[in-house]
N, C-alpha and C positions, 0 to 999 in steps of 0.2 A: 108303392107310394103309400098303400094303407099301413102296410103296417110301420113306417114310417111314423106317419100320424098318429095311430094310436099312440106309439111309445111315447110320440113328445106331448100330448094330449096330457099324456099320466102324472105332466110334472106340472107345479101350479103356474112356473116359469114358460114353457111349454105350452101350456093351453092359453096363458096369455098373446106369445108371436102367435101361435093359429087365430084368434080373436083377431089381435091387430089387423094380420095377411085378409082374413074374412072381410074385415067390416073394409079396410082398402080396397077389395075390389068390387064390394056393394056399391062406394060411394064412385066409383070411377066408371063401373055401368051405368050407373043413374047419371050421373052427369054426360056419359055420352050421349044418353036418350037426349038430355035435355040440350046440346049440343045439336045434335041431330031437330030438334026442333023449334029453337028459335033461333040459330045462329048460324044455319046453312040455307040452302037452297040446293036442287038439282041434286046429281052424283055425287058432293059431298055431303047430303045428309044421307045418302042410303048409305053413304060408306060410315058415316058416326053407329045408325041405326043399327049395320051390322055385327060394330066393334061394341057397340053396349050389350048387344045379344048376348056373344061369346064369352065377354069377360064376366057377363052377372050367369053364362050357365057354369063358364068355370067356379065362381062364386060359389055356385048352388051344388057342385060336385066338391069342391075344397071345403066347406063346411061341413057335409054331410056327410065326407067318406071316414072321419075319425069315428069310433064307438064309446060317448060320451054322453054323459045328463046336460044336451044343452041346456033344456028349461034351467039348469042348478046356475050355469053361467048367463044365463038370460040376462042379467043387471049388469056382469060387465061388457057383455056384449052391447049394449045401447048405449051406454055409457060411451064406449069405443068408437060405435056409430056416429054419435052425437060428434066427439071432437074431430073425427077425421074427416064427418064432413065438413067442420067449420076450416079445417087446414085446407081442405081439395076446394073451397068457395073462395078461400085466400087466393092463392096460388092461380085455378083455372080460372077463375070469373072476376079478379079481384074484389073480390064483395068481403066488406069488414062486419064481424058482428055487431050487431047492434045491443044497446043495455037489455032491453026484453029480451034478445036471443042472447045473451052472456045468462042476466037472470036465470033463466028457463032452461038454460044448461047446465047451470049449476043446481039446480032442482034434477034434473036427468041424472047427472053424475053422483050426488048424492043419493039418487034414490037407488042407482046400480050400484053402489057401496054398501045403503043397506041391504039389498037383495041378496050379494054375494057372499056378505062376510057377517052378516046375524046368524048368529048360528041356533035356531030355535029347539 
């Protein structure tokens, strides 16, 4: 699987689905914690608690095991973060953005556009 990743790592296409795949399953651990914490009780929060575990350390090994300058993709990585969690708030919590969280996101996304693609 690494060197998998590597290979598609090396295309800008490429490092984008791993970004995408990443920050999906940042935001789908985290929302299991939070699942696990205001919207269970009993056995099914130890059961959320454990599936956020898993999914954020597969997170943390699917992120890690490509050999890449994340810091270089740091901007579109938050960028990524930012809308996937605003789609998994949709979707799992129905929760609609609000103008300050549109705002402030678009400040995020533009600011991971200039990170990525200024090229100093």
């Amino acid at each position: 699987m690494k060197s998998v990743l590597n290979q598609l790592v090396s295309s800008s296409l490429g490092a984008f689905v791993v970004l995408v795949i990443a920050a999906t399953l940042e935001v789908l651990g985290d929302s299991y914690f939070q699942s696990g914490l205001y919207r269970s009780t009993g056995p099914t929060r130890l059961l959320w608690f454990l599936v956020g575990v898993a999914v954020l350390g597969f997170y943390g090994l699917f992120v890690n095991l490509p050999q890449w300058d994340f810091g270089r993709l740091l901007g579109a990585y938050v960028a990524l973060f930012f809308v996937v969690a605003q789609i998994v708030a949709r979707i799992r919590f129905q929760q609609s953005p609000t103008p300050p969280i549109l705002v402030g996101g678009g400040l995020i996304v533009a600011g991971g556009l200039v990170i990525t693609f200024w090229k100093a």
